[in-house]
C-alpha positions as CSV (number, residue, x, y, z in Angstrom):
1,X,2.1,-9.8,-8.9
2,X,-1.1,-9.1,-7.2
3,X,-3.3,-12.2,-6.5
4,X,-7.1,-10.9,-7.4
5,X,-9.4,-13.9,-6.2
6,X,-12.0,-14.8,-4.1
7,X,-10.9,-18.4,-2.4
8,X,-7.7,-18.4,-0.6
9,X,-7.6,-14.8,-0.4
10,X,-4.6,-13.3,1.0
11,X,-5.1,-10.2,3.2
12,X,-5.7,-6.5,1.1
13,X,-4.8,-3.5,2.5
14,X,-6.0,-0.5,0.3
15,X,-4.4,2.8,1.5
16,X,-5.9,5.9,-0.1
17,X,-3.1,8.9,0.8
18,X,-3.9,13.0,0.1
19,X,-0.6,14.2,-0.4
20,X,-0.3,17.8,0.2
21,X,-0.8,20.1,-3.2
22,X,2.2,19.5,-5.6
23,X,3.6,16.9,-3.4
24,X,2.1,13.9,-5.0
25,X,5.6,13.1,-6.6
26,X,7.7,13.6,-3.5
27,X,5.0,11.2,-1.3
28,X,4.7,8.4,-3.8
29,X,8.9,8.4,-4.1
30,X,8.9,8.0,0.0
31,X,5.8,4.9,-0.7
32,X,8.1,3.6,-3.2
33,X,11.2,3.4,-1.0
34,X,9.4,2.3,1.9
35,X,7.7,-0.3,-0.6
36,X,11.4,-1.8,-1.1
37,X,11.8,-2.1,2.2
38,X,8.2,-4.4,2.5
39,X,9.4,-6.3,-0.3
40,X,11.8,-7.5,1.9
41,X,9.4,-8.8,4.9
42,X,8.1,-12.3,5.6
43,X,4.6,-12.7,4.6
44,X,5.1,-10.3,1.6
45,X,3.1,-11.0,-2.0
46,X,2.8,-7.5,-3.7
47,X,2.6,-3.6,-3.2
48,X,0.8,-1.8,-6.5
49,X,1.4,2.3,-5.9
50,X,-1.5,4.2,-8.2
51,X,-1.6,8.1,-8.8
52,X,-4.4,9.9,-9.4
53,X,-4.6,12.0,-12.2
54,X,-5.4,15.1,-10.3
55,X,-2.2,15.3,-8.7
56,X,-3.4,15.0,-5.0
57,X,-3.9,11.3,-4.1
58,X,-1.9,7.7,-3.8
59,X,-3.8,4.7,-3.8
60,X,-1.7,1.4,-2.5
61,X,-2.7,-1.6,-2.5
62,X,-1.0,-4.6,-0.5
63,X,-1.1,-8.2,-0.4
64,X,0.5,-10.1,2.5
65,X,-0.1,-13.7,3.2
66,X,-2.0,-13.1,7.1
67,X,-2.6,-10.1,8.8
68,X,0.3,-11.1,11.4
69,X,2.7,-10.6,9.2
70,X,1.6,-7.4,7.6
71,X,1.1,-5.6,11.5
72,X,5.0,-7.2,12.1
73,X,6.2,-5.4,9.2
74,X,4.4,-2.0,9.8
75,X,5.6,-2.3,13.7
76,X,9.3,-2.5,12.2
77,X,11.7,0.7,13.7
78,X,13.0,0.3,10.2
79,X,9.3,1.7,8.3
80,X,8.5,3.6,10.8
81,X,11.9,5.9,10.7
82,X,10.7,7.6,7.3
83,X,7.3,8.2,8.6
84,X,8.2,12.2,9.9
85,X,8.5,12.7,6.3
86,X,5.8,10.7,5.0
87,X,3.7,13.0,7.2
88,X,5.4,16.3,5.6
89,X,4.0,15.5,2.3
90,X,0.5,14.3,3.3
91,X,-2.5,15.6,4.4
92,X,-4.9,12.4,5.4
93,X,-3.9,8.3,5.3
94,X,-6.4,6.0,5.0
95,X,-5.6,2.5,5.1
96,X,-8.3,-0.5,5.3
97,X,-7.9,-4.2,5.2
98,X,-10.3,-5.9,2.2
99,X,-11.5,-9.0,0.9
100,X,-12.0,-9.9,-2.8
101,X,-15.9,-10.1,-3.0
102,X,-16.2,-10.1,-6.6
103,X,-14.0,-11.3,-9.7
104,X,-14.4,-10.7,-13.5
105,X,-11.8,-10.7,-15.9
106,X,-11.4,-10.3,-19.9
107,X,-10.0,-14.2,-20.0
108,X,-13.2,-15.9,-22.1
């Protein structure tokens, strides 16, 4: 379950991914599988996969406990191997680490 707060903040990544036309499906089902695989990794808290309605972009959103941890896991010869066909489906990755600068919530 994401963690949305701002002390003790884990580290965010926020990937935004253009998958190529009509290939949104196909990309998100390689972030999902490799998403299984992060689940796995020390360090890990949550992975939230969003499509856009359009059809043409993935938004992920990652929380890890430190940012050693989340470079380990993306160095891994095990992510990396799908990447050839990540790139097939995609057109542009974006990826950006964040902090929470802002919270509100429906909880009264």
């Amino acid at each position: 379950m994401p963690q949305i707060q701002t002390r003790q903040q884990p580290v965010t990544q926020i990937t935004i991914i253009e998958s190529e036309p009509g290939r949104q499906e196909e990309a998100l089902s390689v972030m999902a599988e490799r998403a299984q695989f992060m689940a796995r990794q020390p360090g890990f808290i949550s992975i939230s996969l969003h499509r856009s309605l359009d059809g043409r972009r993935i938004v992920n959103y990652v929380q890890w406990q430190n940012r050693e941890l989340l470079h380990a896991a993306h160095q891994s010869p095990e992510f990396r191997k799908e990447w050839r066909r990540f790139d097939q489906v995609t057109d542009d990755i974006d990826p950006h680490l964040y902090e929470v600068a802002h919270v509100l919530d429906g909880a009264r």
